[in-house]
LUMKEBA-317904 format. One record per residue (C-alpha): residue in three letters; x, y, z. Coordinates in steps of 0.1 Angstrom, whole numbers, plus 5000, padded with zeros to 4 digits. Layout:
# residues N
ALAXYZ...
# end
This chain:
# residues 110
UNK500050005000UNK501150324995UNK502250575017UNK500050895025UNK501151275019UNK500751475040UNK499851815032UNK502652015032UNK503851745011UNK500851794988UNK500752174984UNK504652124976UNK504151934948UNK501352114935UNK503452464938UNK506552264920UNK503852124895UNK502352444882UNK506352554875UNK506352304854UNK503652354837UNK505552584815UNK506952264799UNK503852114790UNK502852474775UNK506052414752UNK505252054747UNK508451984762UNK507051624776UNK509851414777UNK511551544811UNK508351524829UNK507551164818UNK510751024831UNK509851194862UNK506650994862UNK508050684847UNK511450624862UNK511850344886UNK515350494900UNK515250814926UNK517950964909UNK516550974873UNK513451154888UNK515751404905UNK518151474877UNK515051574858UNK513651754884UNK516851944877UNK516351974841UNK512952064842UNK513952344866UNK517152454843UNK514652474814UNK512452674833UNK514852904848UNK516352964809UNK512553064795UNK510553214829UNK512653234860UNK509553414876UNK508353084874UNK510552884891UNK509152744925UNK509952824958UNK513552644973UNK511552475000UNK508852354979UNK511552164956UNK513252074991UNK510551894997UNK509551744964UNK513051604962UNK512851404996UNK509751294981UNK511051154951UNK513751014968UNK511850804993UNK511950454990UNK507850454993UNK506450734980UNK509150824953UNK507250614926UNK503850774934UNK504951134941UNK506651174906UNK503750984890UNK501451294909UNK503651584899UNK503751494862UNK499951404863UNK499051794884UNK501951944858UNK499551864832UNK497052074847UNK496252414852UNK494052554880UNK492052874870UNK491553094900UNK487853104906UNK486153274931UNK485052924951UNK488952864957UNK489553224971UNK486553234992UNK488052834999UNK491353005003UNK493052754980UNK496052834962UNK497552764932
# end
């Protein structure tokens, strides 16, 4: 079974995941699917870093906060949620959330 996030861990990946939604903008899709398909930590964290180098070259207004990568990388990194968090980052990197004004009155951020 697979391990629960918690939500710091969450809101991390979502913040990390709508930085890299710049990539899917570009139809730049290969470095997020090995983040998604990778079996080995380190592939998923070396293209974090790419990701992150490619956004930093186009947008680096775009680039995510230090702790929320922090924190993404431990994820990916874990022996029991690395599989699943990279498989949820490159799944919410797909997406984009349009502020509404049900998530502001919910105070949900994007």
């Amino acid at each position: 079974m697979a391990e629960k996030l918690e939500p710091s861990e969450w809101w991390a990946l979502r913040r990390v995941a709508t930085a890299l939604n710049l990539l899917i903008e570009n139809k730049a899709y290969n470095t997020i699917d090995v983040i998604a398909d990778s079996q080995k930590p380190e592939l998923r964290v070396e293209s974090l870093w790419r990701a992150l180098r490619m956004i930093a070259s186009e947008d680096p207004n775009r680039l995510p906060p230090q702790r929320d990568v922090e924190i993404t990388i431990r994820l990916l990194m874990d022996e029991k949620k690395g599989k699943i968090a990279g498989s949820i980052l490159a799944t919410l990197s797909l997406t984009h959330e349009k502020e509404s004004e049900e998530n502001k009155a919910e105070g949900v951020v994007a």
